[in-house]
N, C-alpha and C positions, 0 to 999 in steps of 0.2 A: 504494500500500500504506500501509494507516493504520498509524502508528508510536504505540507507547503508555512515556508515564515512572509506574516506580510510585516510590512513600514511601511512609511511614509507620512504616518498620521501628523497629527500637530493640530492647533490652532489657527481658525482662519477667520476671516470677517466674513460676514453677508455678501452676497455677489462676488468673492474673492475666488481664485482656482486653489487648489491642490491636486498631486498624483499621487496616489496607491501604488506597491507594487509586490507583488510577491513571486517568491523564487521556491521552485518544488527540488526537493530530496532526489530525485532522479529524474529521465526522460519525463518529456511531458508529448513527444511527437508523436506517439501511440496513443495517447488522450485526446479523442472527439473534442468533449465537450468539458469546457472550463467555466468557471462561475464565479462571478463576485457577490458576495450576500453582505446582510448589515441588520446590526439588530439594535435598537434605539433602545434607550432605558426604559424597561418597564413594559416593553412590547415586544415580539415575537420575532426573530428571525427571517427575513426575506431575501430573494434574490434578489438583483440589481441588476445585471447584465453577464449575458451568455455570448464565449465566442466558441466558435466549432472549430475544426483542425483545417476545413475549407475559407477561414475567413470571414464567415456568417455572424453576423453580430444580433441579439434580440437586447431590448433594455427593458426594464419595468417602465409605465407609464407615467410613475414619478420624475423619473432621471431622464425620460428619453428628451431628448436634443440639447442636455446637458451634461450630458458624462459620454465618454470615448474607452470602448474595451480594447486592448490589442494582446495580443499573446505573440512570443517570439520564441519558437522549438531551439533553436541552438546555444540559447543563456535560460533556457528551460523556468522561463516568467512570465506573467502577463500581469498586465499593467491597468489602471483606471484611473483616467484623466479625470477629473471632475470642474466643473465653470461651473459660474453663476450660483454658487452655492446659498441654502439657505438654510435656515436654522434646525430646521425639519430635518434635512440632511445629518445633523449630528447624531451617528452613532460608531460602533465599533463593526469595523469592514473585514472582514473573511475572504478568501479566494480557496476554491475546493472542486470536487466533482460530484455529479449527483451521488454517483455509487459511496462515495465519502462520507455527503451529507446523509445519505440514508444510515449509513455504520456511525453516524454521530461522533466520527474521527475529525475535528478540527484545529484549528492552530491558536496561537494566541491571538490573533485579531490583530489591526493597528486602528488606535481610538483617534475618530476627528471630529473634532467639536468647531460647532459654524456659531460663533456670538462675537459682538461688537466689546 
């Protein structure tokens, strides 16, 4: 089971950018399907955005034409650009695989908090 660390978190203002990034334990080029999820305080786990091994990107309809998924097999990462961020946005951000999320195998998360 490939294990993944994210960073990047920190502190951002309203409307401000941040990137996420997380780097898995082994190959990730035999991994379809990649995931960013996030889980706000006090509320449940959600996905965010999905990228395939073909490039196909899906985003939740919170994030979509605010956040950018990419994944890159040869430094075995994928990445989540985030704009326009807003406060709603603050939670601790995950990257994983469905089959992962199912086994409840996650990482520590990188925490971003969007407040002035």
């Amino acid at each position: 089971q490939v294990q993944f660390v994210e960073s990047g978190g920190g502190l951002v203002q309203p409307g401000g950018s941040l990137r996420v990034s997380c780097i898995a334990s082994g190959s990730i080029s035999s991994i379809n399907v990649m995931v960013w999820y996030r889980q706000a305080p006090g509320k449940q786990r959600e996905w965010v955005a999905i990228v395939t091994s073909d490039g196909t990107t899906n985003y939740a309809d919170s994030v979509k034409g605010r956040f950018a998924i990419s994944r890159d097999n040869a430094k075995n990462t994928v990445d989540l650009q985030m704009s326009s961020l807003k406060p709603e946005d603050t939670a601790v951000y995950y990257c994983n695989t469905p089959s992962g999320a199912a086994m409840r195998s996650w990482g520590k998360g990188t925490l971003v908090t969007v407040s002035s």
